[in-house]
C-alpha positions in Angstrom: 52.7 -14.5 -50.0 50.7 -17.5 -51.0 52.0 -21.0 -49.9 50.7 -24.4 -51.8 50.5 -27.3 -50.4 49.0 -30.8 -51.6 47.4 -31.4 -48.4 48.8 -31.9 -44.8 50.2 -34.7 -43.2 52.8 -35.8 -41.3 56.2 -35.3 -42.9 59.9 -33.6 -42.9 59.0 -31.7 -46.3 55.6 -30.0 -44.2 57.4 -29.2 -41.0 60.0 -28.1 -42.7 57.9 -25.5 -45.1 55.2 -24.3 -42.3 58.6 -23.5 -40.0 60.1 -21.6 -42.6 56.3 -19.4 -43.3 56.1 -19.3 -39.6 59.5 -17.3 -39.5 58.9 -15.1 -42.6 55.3 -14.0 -40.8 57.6 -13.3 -37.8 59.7 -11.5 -39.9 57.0 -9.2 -41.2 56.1 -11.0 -44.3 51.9 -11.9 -44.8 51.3 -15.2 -45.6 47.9 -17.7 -46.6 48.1 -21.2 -47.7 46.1 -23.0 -50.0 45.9 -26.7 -49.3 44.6 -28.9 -52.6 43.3 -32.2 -50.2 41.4 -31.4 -46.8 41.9 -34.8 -45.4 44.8 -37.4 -46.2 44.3 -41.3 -46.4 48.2 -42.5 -46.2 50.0 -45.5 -44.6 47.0 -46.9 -42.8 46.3 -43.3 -41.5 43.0 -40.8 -42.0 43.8 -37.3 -41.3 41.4 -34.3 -41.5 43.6 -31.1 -42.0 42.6 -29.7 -39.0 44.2 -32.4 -36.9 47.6 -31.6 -38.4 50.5 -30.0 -36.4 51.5 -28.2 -38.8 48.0 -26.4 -39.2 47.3 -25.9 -36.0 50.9 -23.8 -35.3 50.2 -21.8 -38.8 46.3 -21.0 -37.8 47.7 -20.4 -33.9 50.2 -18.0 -35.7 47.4 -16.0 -37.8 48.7 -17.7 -41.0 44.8 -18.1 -43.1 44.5 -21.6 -44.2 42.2 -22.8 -46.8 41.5 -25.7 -49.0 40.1 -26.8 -52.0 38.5 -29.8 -49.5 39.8 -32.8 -52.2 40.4 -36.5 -50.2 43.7 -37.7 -51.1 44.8 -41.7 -50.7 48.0 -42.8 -50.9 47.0 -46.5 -52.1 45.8 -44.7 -55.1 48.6 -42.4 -56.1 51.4 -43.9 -54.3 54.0 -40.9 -55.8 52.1 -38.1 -54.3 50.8 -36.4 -58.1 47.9 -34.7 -57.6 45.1 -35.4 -60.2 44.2 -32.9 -62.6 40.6 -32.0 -63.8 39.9 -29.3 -61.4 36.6 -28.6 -61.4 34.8 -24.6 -61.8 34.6 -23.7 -58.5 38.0 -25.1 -57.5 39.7 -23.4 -59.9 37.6 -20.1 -58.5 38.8 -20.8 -55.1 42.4 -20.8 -56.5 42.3 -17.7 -58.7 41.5 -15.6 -55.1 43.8 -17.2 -53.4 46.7 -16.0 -56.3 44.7 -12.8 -56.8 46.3 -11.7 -52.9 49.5 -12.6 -53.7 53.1 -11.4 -55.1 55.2 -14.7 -55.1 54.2 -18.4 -54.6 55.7 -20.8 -52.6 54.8 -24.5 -53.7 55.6 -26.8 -51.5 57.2 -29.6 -53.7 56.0 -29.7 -57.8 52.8 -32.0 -56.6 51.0 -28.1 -56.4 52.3 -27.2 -60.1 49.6 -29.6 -61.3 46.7 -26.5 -59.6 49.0 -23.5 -60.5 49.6 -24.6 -64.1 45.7 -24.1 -64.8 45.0 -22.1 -68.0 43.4 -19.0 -66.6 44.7 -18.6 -63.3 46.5 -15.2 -61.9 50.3 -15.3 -63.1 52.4 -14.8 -60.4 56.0 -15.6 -59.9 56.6 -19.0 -58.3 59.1 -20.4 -56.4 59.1 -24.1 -55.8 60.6 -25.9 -52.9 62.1 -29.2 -53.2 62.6 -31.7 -50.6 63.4 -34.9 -52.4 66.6 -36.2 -54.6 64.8 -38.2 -56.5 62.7 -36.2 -59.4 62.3 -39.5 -61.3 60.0 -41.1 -58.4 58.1 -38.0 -58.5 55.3 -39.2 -61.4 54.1 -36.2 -63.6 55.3 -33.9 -61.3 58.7 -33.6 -62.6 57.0 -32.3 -65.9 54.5 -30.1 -64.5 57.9 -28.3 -63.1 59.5 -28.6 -66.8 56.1 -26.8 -68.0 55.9 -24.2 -65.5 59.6 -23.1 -66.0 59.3 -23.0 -69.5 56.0 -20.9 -69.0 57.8 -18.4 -66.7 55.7 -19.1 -63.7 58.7 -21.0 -61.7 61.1 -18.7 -61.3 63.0 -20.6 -59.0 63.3 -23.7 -57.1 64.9 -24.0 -53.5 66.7 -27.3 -52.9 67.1 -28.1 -49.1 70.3 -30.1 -50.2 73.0 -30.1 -52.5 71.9 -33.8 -53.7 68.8 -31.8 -55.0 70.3 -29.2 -56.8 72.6 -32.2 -58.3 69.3 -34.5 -59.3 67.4 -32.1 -60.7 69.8 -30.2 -62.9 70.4 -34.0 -64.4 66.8 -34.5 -65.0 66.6 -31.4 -67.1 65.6 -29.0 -64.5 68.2 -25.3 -66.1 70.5 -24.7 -63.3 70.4 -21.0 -62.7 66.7 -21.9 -61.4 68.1 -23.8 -58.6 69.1 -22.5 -55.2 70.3 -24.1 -52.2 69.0 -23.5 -48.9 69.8 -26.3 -46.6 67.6 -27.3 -43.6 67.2 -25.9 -40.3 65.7 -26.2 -36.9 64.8 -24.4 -33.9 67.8 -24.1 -31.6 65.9 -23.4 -28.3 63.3 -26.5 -28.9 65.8 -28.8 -30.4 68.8 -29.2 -27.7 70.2 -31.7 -25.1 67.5 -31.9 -22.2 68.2 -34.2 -19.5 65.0 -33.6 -17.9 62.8 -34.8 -20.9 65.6 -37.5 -21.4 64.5 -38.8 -18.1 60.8 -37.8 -18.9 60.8 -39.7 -22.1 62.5 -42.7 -20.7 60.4 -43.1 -17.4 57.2 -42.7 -20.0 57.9 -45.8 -21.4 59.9 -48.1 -18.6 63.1 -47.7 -20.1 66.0 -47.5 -17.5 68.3 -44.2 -17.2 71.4 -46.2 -18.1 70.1 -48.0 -21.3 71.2 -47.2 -24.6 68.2 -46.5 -27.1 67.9 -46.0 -30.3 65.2 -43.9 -32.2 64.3 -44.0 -36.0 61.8 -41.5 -36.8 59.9 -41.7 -40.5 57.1 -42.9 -42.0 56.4 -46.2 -43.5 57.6 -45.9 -47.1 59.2 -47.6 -49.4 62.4 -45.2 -49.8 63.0 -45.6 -45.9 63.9 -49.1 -46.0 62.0 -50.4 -43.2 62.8 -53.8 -43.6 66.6 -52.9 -43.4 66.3 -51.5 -40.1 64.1 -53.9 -38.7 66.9 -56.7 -39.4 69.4 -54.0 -38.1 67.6 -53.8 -34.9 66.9 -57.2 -34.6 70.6 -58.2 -34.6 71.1 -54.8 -32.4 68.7 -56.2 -29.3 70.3 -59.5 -29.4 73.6 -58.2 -29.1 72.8 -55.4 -26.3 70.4 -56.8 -23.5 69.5 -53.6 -22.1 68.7 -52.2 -25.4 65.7 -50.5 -26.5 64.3 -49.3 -30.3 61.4 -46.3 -30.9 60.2 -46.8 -33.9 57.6 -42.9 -34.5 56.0 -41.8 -37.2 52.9 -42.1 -39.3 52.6 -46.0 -39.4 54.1 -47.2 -36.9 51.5 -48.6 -35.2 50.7 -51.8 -34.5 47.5 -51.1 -36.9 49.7 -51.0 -39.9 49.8 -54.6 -41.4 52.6 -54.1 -43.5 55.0 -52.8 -40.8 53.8 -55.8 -38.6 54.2 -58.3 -41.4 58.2 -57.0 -41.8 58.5 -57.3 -38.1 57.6 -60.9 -38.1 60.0 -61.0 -41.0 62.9 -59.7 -39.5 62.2 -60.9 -35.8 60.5 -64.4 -36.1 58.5 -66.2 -33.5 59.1 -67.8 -30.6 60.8 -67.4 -27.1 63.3 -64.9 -29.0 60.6 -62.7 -30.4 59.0 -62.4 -27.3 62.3 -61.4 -25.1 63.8 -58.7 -28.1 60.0 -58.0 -29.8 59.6 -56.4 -26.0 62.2 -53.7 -26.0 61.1 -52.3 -29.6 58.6 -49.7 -29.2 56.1 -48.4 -31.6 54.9 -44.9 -30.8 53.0 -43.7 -33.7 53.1 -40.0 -34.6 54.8 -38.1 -31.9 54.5 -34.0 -31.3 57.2 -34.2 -28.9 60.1 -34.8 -31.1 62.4 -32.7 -29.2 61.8 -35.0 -26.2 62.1 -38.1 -28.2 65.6 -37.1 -29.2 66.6 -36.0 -26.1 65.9 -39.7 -24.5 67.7 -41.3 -26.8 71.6 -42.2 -27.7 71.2 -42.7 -31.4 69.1 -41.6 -34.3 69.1 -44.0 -37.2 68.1 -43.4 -41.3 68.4 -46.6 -43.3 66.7 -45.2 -46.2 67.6 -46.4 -49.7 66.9 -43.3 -52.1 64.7 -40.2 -52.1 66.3 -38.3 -49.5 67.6 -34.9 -49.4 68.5 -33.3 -45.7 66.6 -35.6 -43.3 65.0 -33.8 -40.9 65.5 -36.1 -38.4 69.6 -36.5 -38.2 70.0 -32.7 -37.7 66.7 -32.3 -35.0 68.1 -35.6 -33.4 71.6 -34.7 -33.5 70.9 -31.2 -32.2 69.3 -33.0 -29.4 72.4 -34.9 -28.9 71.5 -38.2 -30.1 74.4 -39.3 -32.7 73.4 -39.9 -36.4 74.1 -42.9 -38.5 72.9 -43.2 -41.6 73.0 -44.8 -44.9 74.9 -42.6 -47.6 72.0 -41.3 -49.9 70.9 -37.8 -50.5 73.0 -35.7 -48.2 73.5 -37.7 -45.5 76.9 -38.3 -45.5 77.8 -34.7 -45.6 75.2 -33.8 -42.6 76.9 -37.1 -40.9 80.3 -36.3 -41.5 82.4 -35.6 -38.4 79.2 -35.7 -36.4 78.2 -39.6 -36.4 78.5 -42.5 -39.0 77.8 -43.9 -42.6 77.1 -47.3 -42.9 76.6 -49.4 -45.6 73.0 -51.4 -46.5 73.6 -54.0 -44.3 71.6 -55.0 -41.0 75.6 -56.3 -39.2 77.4 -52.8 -39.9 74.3 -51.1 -38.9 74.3 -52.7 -35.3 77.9 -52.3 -35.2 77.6 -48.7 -35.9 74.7 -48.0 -33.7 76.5 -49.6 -30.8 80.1 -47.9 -31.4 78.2 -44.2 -31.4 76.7 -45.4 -28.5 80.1 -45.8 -27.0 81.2 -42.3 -28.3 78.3 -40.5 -27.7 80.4 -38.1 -25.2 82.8 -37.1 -28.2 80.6 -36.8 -30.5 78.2 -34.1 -28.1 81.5 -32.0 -28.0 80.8 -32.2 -32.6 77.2 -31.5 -31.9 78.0 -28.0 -29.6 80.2 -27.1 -32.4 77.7 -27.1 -35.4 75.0 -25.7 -34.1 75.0 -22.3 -36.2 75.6 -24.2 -38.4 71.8 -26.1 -38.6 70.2 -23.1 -37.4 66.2 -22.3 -38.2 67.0 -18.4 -38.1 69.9 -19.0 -40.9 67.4 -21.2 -42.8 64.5 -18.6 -43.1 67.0 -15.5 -43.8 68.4 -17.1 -47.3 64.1 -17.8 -48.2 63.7 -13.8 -46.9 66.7 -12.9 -49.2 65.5 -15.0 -51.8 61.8 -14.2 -51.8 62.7 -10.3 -52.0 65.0 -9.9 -54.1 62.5 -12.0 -56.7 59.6 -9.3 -55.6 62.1 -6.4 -55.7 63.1 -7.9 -59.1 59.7 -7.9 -60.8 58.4 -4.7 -59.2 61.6 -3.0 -61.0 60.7 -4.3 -64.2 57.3 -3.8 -63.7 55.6 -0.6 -66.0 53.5 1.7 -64.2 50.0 1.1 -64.1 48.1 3.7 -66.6 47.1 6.7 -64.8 43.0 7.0 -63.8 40.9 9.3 -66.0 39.8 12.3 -64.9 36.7 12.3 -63.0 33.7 14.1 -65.5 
């Protein structure tokens, strides 16, 4: 198996896909990935490859990770499409890498713009899809329309049913698409109270006080601004309060998440007693501990999303969801925290009555859990993945017999 990724970075779509190549490897499966960009410029972050999480567990795990050593930069291509015009030896480094392999795995279309080369190694592709929004995508979403009409994609993998829904209505044949919703590691992601006390202690945030985390990166679909005002009116109305803002960009280096917090928060003697108890904690690889400190896990995002990554890893923690209804949220929500609608007021409201409820809710949460399981996650992409391979080796003629030796 040969995975394809445009590059590493922090992200749901990355973890996500290096979790479920982790578990196929553990399963017996051989893997390698083949990463376009070797370093990633994106919101007001540089990251070398190497320094990524995600890398590090896959070359801890024996997983061979290479790359065709581009620089990507997010101010330039602010969809994600990776540029074409591969040069000679780039598209050399690419035809070993196929040369190894049976199936594919691309992580999102971005890759299709590499594996639809003229000349590369055919080999059965399966694409996995992590957004609900294929018109946001740039070229992308026709590099996918090329490669399934070319018979390379032979199937895409949907981590939600909003997916399946968006891409079928952008074109995309439905017997292509297969749903395979997210999952995460039981045994990492659960109620701790010792790393609830840990995190909280870390930070100066009493035992008692209710916290709320949002965990993303600065992007336009996540709706920064939103929360912001939604947190502003949430400290005013709970003194002991505190907001974790984590994620790549949320620092106090990135000027455009600074700018929205002196939108949404002012200045004066009010900013300084409510600008105190929101904490910006950058890119975190202690997620499970995170959630575990806090009460509530908020999304505000306004399009894009699929399965968030971070209402079923929070929630499995034992931190209530509430989210906005877009991609499918709602249904991940649904009977285990609350929808709200786009507005900062209901927002507080709602992060204050699960708050309340958290108790009830936990008693949701226990129930559920085989429900968002990793190990039910990577058995539907084993199933998948062989019965493609079993598939083509069945229709597959026999190579022709060697000649006799003279």
């Amino acid at each position: 198996m040969l995975s394809v990724y445009e590059g590493f970075f922090s992200g749901g779509a990355r973890i996500v896909h290096s979790d479920v190549v982790l578990g196929l490897v553990e399963g017996g499966q051989h893997h390698t990935v083949l990463s376009i960009h070797g370093e990633v410029h994106r919101e007001a972050t540089r990251q070398a490859m190497e320094n990524d999480a995600c890398y590090q567990q896959l070359t801890a795990a024996g997983v061979g990770v290479s790359t065709l050593g581009r620089s990507f930069r997010g101010d330039r291509d602010p969809d994600g499409t990776v540029s074409d015009g591969f040069t000679g030896p780039e598209l050399a480094d690419a035809a070993r890498a196929l040369a190894d392999a049976d199936v594919v795995l691309s992580l999102k279309e971005q890759p299709l713009s590499l594996l639809n080369q003229a000349g590369l190694p055919r080999r059965p592709v399966v694409v996995c899809l992590h957004r609900s929004d294929p018109e946001h995508q740039g070229a992308a979403l026709d590099e996918l329309k090329t490669a399934i009409a070319d018979g390379k994609v032979v199937a895409a993998v949907c981590c939600a049913e909003s997916t399946r829904d968006a891409y079928q209505a952008a074109g995309i044949p439905p017997e292509v698409l297969h749903v395979i919703p997210n999952g995460v590691d039981l045994f990492r992601f659960r109620p701790d109270p010792a790393r609830r006390l840990a995190l909280r202690a870390s930070l100066g945030i009493p035992d008692t006080a209710p916290v709320v985390v949002f965990a993303a990166r600065y992007a336009t679909m996540k709706n920064i601004p939103l929360f912001l005002r939604a947190a502003h009116e949430w400290l005013r109305r709970e003194p002991a309060g505190h907001v974790l803002m984590c994620g790549t960009g949320m620092t106090v280096d990135q000027p455009a998440l600074s700018a929205d917090i002196d939108t949404a928060f002012g200045e004066g003697e009010e900013r300084e007693r409510l600008g105190g108890r929101l904490h910006l904690l950058g890119v975190r690889r202690d997620m499970e501990t995170v959630y575990a400190g806090s009460d509530v896990v908020a999304l505000t995002s306004s399009f894009g999303e699929a399965a968030p990554l971070c209402l079923i890893e929070g929630m499995m923690c034992g931190a209530v969801p509430v989210s906005t209804d877009v991609g499918d949220s709602a249904s991940i929500v649904d009977g285990h925290g609350i929808v709200t609608p786009p507005d900062p007021d209901a927002i507080a409201s709602a992060w204050t009555e699960a708050v309340i409820g958290r108790a009830e809710f936990a008693q949701a949460h226990a129930r559920s859990r085989e429900r968002f399981s990793r190990t039910r996650m990577i058995a539907s992409y084993a199933a998948l993945i062989d019965g493609l391979h079993a598939g083509r080796t069945s229709t597959t003629a026999a190579p022709p017999p060697l000649p006799e030796p003279l």
